[in-house]
N, C-alpha and C positions, 0 to 999 in steps of 0.2 A: 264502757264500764267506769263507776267511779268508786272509787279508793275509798271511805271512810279510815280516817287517821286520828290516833289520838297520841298528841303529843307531849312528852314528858322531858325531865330537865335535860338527858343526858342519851336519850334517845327517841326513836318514833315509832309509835306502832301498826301497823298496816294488815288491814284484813284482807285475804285472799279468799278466792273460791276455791275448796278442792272439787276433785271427779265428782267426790257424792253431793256436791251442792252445798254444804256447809263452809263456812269461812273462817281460816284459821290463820291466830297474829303471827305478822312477821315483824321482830324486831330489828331495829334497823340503829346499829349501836354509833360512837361517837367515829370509830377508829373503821368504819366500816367503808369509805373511801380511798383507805389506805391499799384494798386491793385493786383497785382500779386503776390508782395513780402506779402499782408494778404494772400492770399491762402497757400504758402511758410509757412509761420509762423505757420498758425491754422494746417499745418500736422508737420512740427516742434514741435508743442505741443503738439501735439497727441504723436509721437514719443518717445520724452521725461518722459511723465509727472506719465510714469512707476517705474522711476529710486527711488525716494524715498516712493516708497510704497513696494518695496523689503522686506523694515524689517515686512511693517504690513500682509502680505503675509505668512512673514514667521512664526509670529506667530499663526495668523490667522487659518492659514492652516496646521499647526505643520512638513512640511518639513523641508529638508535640505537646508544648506546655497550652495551648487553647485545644487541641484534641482531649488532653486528660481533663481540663476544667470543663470541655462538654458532658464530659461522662459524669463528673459533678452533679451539674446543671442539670439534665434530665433528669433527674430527680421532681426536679417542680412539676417536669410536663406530666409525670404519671400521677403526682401528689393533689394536682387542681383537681382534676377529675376524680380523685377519689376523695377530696372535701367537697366537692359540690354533691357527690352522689350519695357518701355517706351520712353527710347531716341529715337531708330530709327523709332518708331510709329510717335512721335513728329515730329520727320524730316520729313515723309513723308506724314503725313495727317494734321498736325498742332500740337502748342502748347494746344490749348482750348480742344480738343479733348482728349486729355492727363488729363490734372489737373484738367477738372470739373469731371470726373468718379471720379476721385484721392481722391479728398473732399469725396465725397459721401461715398466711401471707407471707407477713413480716421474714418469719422463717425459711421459706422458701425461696425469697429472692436473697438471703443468704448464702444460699447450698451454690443459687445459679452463680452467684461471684465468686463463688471459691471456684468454679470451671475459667472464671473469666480469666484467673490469674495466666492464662496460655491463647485462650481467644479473646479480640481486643471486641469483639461482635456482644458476646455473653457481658460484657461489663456497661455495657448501654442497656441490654436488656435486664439484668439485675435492676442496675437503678429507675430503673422505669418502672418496675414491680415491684420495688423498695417504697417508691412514691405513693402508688395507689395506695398498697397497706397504712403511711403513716397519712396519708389523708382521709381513711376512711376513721382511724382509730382516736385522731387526733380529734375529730371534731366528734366524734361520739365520745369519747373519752371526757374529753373537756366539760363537757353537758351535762354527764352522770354524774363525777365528782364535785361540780356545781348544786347536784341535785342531793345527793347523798350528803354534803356537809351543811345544806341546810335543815334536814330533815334530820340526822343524827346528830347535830348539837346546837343547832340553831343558828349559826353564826350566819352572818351575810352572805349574797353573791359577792363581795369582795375578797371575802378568805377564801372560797371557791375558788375565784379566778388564778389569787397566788397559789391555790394549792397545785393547779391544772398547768400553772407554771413552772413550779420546781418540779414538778413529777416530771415534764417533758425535759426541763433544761437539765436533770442528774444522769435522764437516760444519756442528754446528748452531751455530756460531759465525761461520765464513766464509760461511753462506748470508745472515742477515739483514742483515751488515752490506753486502755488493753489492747486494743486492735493495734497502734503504736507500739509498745511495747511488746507484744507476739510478733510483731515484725521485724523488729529488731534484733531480736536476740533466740525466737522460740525458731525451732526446725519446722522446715517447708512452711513459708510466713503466709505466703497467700494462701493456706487452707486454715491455719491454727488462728489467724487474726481474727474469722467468723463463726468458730468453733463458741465461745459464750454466748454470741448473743441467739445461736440457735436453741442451746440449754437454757436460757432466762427466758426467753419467748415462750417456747412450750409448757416450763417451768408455770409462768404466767400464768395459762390457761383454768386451770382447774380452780385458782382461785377469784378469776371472774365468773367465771360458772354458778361459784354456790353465794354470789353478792346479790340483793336484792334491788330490784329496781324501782323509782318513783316514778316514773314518768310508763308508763305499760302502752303508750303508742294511740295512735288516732289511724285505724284501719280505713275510711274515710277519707284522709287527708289524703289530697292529689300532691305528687312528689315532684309535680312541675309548675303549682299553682302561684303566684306574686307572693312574696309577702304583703302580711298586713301589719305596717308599722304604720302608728300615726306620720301626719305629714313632719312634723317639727323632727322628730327621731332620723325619718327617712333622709330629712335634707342634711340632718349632721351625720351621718353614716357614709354620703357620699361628700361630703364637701370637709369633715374633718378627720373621720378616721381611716377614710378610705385614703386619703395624699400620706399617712402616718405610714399605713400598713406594710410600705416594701421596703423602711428601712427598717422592721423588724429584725428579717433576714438577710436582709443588703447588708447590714453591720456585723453582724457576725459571719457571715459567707467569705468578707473580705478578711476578717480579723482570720480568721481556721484557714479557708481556701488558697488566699491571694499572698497575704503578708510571709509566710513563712519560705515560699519558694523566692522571694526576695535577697536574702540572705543563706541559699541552699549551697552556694560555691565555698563559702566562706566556714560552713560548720562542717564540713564534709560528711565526713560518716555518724557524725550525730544531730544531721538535719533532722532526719526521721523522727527520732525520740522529742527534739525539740518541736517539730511539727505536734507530736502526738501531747507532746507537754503543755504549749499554745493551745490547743483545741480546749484541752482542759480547764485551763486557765479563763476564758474567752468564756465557758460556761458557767464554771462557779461564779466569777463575777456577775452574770447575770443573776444566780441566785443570788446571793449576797446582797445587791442591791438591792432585793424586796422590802427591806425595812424603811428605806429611803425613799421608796416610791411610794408606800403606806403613809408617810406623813405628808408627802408630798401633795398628796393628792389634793382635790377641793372640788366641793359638788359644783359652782358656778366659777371658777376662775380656770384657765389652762393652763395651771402651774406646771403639772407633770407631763403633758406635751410639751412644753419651752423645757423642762427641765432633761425626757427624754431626745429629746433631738438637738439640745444644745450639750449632751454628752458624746453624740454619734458625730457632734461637727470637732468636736475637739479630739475624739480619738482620730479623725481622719486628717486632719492638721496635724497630730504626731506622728501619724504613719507616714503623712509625705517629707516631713522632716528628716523619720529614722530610714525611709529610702534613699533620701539625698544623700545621707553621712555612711551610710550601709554598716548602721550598728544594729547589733540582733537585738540585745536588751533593751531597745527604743523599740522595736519591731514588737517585742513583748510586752511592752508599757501600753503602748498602741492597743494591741489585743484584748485587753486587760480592759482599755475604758471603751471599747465597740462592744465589749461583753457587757457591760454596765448600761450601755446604750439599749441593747439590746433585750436586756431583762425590764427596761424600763417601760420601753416602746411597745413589748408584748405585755404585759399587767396592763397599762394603759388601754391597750384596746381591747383588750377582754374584757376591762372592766367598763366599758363604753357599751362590746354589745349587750354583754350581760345588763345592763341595768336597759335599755332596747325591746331585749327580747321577751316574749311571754313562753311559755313551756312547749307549748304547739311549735316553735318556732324558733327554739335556742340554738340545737344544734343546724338549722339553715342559715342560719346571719352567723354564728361562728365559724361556719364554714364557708362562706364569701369572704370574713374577713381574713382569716387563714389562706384563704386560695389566693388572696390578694397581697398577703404577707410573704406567702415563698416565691413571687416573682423574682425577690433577691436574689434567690439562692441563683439567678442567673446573671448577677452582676462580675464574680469573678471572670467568666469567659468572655462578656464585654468588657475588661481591663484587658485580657489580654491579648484580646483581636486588636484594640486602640493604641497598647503598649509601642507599637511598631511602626505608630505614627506621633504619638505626643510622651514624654518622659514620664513615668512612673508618676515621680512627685508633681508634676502638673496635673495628672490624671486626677489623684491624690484630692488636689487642692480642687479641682471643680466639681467632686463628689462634695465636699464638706462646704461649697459655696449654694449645692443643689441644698444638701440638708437646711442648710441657712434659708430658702427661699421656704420651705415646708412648713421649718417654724413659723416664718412669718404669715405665712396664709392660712397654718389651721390655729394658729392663735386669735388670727383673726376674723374667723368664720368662726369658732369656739364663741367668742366673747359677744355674738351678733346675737345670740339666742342660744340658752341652753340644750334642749331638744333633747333631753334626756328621759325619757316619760317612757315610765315600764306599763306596757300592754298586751 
């Protein structure tokens, strides 16, 4: 089916079919994105709001510090597979179909972690069904909001892309800092820390339900067929933003996950709040830096790849520092510029495949690059399997010398050929 649209300053109009055959407009207003980027957010918080309850886990539960960063980590192995499956699902039955199970999801492998807080079994299987949800939502998610703010106000896929940014990075900011502080301070923490984000998630729902959609799906489309990106596109997707994509979450995995159990002896009984205050910190800076990455940008030069990944080499050069001297508030500085790193790194490659993809085929390259970006999230448990063999701050220092080589080679596959050609 195809859409007739007519398009006005401040919004778009879309005829539909009803039951009786007649076609009736759906207006599709400026601020109409706004409910998506909450669904966005509520599995952003879900996502997150693990990251500072690490330490009470680890007591809690008398493991290891690489036992609790596994429980982390799986998070990706369930999150790949549900970007890989949700995009192209997304593409070809629709966005709604995608993010409302996602919520629901989302929700449930909340309930299952709040059992985990007594079986160490249940908190693997939570973040494992934590995953799928926010890979399925994430890349559906990102696609619609893309789709909805060009069609509700015209703006670019680059606003798009920032909006599909802050909407994920507020979920994963506001999530760990409540979860954080319910742990702290609220009665029986491992139930009350997941108590919000089960109410925001459901809460969610009903307001993706009544958003309209652009993209109504290609029933046709096989859900396992190649993409079709021109060659020039293809070869910069693997050769420049694919080497980009796992310091997305490599930087902030370390900054939330890694850094704060650093200095956990030393803060005693207000590690916790400062883990959950870290995590936060680590996120708004990723927003924040959106304005930075906005100018930074440029159609044929790799400013904002040199300039994200030469932020993610300098937060890791302060983190091996503030390990060496074992001061918290360098641990925090540290945080702060991996956050920045990290908001820069994710705009960047959204806006890479966004400008890439054609509609048939947005939410599948968003979701390769996504599935390619939470690799990170398994970087803290490789520190601390390695911790045991090489010093913190050396560890430190050959992350931020790997960053250094990244820059140097997608600056310079970047510069050989633009290959940015929307198809």
């Amino acid at each position: 089916m195809t859409d007739q649209t007519v398009k006005t300053e401040d919004r778009k109009t879309e005829e539909r079919p009803t039951t009786t055959g007649e076609r009736t407009p759906v207006h599709i207003g400026s601020r109409a994105w706004l409910a998506i980027a909450l669904g966005v957010a509520a599995v952003g918080w879900g996502a997150n709001q693990f990251a500072p309850l690490l330490l009470m886990y680890r007591t809690e539960l008398g493991v290891s510090n690489a036992t609790v960063e596994a429980t982390y980590g799986l998070y990706a192995a369930g999150l790949i597979p549900g970007l890989l499956l949700g995009g192209p699902v997304s593409d070809r039955y629709g966005r709604r179909r995608v993010l409302v199970p996602a919520l629901v999801i989302s929700a449930i492998a909340s309930v299952v972690l709040i059992f985990g807080g007594s079986v160490l079994a249940l908190l693997f299987v939570g973040r494992l069904v934590a995953g799928v949800a926010s890979g399925a939502a994430f890349s559906s998610g990102t696609a619609w909001i893309k789709e909805l703010t060009a069609a509700g106000s015209g703006h670019d896929q680059h606003t798009g892309a920032r909006r599909a940014t802050i909407a994920m990075t507020a979920g994963f900011a506001a999530g760990p800092l409540a979860a954080g502080l319910l742990a702290q301070w609220a009665p029986a923490p491992t139930f009350s820390s997941y108590v919000p984000h089960v109410a925001l998630t459901l809460l969610a729902v009903p307001f993706v339900l009544r958003t309209p959609e652009i993209h109504q799906g290609n029933r046709s489309a096989a859900l396992w067929s190649p993409l079709r990106l021109p060659e020039a596109s293809r070869r910069r997707f693997w050769t420049v933003v694919a080497p980009l994509a796992p310091w997305v979450f490599g930087a902030s995995s370390i900054a939330l996950a890694y850094l704060p159990g650093l200095v956990k002896d030393q803060l005693g009984d207000t590690a916790l709040v400062f883990s959950a205050v870290i995590t936060t910190l680590t996120m708004v800076a990723g927003i924040l830096v959106q304005p930075l990455a906005r100018r930074v940008s440029h159609p044929d030069k790799p400013y904002l790849i040199a300039t994200a990944l030469g932020i993610v080499m300098g937060g890791l050069v302060l983190g091996a520092i503030a390990a060496g001297i074992g001061q918290w508030w360098l641990i925090a500085v540290s945080a702060v510029v991996l956050g920045a790193g990290y908001g820069c790194c994710l705009v960047c490659g959204l806006m890479e495949v966004q400008q890439m993809a054609s509609t048939e085929n947005l939410g599948r390259l968003t979701a390769i690059f996504q599935a390619i970006a939470y690799l990170g999230f398994g970087v803290p448990y490789l520190l601390a399997i390695v911790e045991h063999v090489l010093p913190v701050p050396v560890l430190l220092l050959v992350a931020a010398a790997l960053a250094i080589l990244t820059l140097a080679w997608t600056a310079f596959r970047a510069m050989r050929g633009p290959g940015r050609v929307t198809g």
